[in-house]
N, C-alpha and C positions, 0 to 999 in steps of 0.2 A: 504494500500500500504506500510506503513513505515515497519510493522513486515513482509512481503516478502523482503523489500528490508535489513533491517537487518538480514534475513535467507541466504540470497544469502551473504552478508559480512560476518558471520559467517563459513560459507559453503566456501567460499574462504582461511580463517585463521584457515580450518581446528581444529575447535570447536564443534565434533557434537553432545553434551549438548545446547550448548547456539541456534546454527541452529536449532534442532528441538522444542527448546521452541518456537522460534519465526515462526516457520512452522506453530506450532500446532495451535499459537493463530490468525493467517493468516487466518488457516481453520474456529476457533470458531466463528472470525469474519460475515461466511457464515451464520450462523445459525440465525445472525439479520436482515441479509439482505434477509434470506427466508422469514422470519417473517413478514418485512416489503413490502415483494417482493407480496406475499399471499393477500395483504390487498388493493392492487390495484386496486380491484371495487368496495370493502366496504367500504373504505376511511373511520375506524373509529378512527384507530389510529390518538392518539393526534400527532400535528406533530411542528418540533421545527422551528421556524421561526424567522429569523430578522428582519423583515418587515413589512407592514399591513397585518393584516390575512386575511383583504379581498382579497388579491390577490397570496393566498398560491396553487401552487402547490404538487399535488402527484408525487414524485420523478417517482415513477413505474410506476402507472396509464399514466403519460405523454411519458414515455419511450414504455411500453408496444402499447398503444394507438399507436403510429407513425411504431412502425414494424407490427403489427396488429393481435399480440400477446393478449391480455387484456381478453380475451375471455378463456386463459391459463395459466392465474396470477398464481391460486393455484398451477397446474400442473408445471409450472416453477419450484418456490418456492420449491415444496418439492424434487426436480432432486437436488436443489441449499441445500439443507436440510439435503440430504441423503451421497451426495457431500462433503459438510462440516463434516458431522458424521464420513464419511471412511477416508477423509484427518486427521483428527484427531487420530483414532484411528490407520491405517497406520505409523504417525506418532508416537506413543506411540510403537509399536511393532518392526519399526527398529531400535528404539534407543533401547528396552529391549533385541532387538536378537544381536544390536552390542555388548554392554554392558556383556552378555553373553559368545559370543566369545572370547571377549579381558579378560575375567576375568580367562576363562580353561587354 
């Protein structure tokens, strides 16, 4: 959430260098949370805990579980994967065609 909401602050002070860094790493963000989105009935990823591990939670698995999605984890995942790839890459190409522009 912080690099969206520093994207949107940047993107208001008309910076759009510093806005599409913090777009891009918004999007790279996706690519961990397809990772960990994917892992949802395998549960083998270690997982970070503050608590007893006897009573650890899967972030996804519980989320998925309850809309009754879990059966779609990968399928999710890689939408959220492919998602993240194009936000990123998007961003790299309007900032190189702005850049562009403004330089002719």
């Amino acid at each position: 959430m912080v690099p969206l909401l520093l994207a949107a602050y940047f993107f208001h002070e008309r910076q759009p260098a510093a806005f599409v860094f913090c777009l891009f790493f918004f999007f790279e963000n996706w690519l961990y949370t397809a990772t960990y989105m994917a892992d949802a009935r395998a549960m083998v990823l270690p997982l970070v805990t503050a608590g007893d591990a006897d009573y650890v939670e899967h972030d996804w698995n519980t989320i998925f579980s309850s809309l009754g999605l879990l059966d779609y984890d990968t399928t999710v995942a890689a939408v959220v994967l492919f998602m993240g790839w194009c936000g990123m890459l998007a961003c790299v190409g309007w900032l190189a065609a702005r850049l562009r522009t403004t330089e002719l």
